[in-house]
N, C-alpha and C positions, 0 to 999 in steps of 0.2 A: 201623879196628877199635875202637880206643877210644871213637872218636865214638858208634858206635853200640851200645856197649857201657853206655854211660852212658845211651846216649836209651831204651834198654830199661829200665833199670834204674829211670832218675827215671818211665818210662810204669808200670812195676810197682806201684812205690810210690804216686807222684801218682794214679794214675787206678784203683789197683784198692786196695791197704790202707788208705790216705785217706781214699778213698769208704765202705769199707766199716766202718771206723774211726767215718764223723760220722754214717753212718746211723744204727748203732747206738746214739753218745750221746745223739741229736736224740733219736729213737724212744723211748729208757729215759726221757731228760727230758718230751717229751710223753706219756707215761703215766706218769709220776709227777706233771702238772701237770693231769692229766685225773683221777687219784685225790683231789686234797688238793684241787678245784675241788667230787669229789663231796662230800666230806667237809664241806667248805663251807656247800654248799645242804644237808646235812642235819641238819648242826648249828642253822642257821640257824633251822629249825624246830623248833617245841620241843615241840610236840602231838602229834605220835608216838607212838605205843605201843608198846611194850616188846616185842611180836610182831613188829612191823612193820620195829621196830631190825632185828633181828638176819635177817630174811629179805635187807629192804636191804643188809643188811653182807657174809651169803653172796653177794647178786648182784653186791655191787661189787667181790667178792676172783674171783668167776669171771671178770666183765670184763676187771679186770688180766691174769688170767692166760690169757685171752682173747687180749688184746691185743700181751701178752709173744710166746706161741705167733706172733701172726701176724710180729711184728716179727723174733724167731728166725729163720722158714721163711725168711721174704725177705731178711734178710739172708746165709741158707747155701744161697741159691739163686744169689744173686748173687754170692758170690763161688765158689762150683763152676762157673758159668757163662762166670767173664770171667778165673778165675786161667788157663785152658788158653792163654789168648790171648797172654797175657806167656811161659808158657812155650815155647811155640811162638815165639816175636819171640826171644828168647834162642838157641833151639836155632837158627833161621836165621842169629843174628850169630856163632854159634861155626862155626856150620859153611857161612861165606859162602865161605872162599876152598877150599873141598875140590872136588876136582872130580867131578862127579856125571852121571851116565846121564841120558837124558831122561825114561826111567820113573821116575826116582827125581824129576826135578824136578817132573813131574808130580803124583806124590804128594804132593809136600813142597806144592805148591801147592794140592791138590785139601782137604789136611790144613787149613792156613792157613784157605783158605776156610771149611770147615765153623767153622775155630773163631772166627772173626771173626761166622760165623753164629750161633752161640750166645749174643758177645757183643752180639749186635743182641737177641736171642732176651731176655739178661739185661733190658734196659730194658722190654722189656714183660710182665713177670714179676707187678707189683705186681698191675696188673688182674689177674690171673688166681688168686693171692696171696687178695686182696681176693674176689671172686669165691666161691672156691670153700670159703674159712674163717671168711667171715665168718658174720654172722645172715643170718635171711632177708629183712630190710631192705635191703640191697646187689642182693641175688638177683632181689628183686622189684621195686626198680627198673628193673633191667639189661631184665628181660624185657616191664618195660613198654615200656622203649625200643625192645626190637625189636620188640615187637608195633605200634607207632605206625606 
């Protein structure tokens, strides 16, 4: 009971607040390394117009906050996605040695399943993610490939 108690526990941790933990810093560091990269090349230039500044400045704060937004979605998709699966893995090791109907193990099974389903469902989230919030550069890729 302990045993499994712990392998739930480090599966919790390790595989769901972890992940969802370095998504997060990666993602806020790659858009913060994507904004001071803009800031970069537009410094860099120095012929610009004082028009031109400030529309480039409005675009590159909607990007960010663009990219925030997508980085957000997916990362409170993914963990609403894969937290059910730990809690389920828990509620199975407290209630391993209880003795149970076979309707109930069914369920308990039929339960598991779907939610194991979701956590498959979690990994292919970003395409869709990606997809459906990005521009329409993404979009129109996507549908060139189906259409090939």
């Amino acid at each position: 009971m302990a045993c499994r108690l712990i392998n739930d526990m480090l599966f919790a941790i390790c595989a769901i607040l972890i992940l969802l933990a370095v998504m997060t810093v990666f993602g806020l560091i790659t858009i913060s390394n994507v904004h001071h990269s803009q800031n970069r090349i537009y410094h860099s230039t120095a012929h610009v117009l004082a028009v031109s500044e400030s529309k480039s400045i409005k675009r590159s704060n909607k990007a960010d906050h663009h990219l925030l937004l997508i980085l957000f979605v997916q990362v409170i998709l993914l963990g609403v996605l894969t937290i059910p699966l730990s809690i389920e893995k828990l509620h199975s090791t407290f209630k391993f040695e209880e003795v149970r109907s076979d309707f109930r193990v069914a369920i308990e099974n039929m339960l598991y399943n779907f939610v194991l389903l979701l956590t498959y469902l979690a990994n292919g989230i970003p395409f869709y993610v990606y997809t459906l919030s990005s521009g329409t550069v993404f979009r129109k890729a996507f549908f060139d490939l189906i259409r090939c």
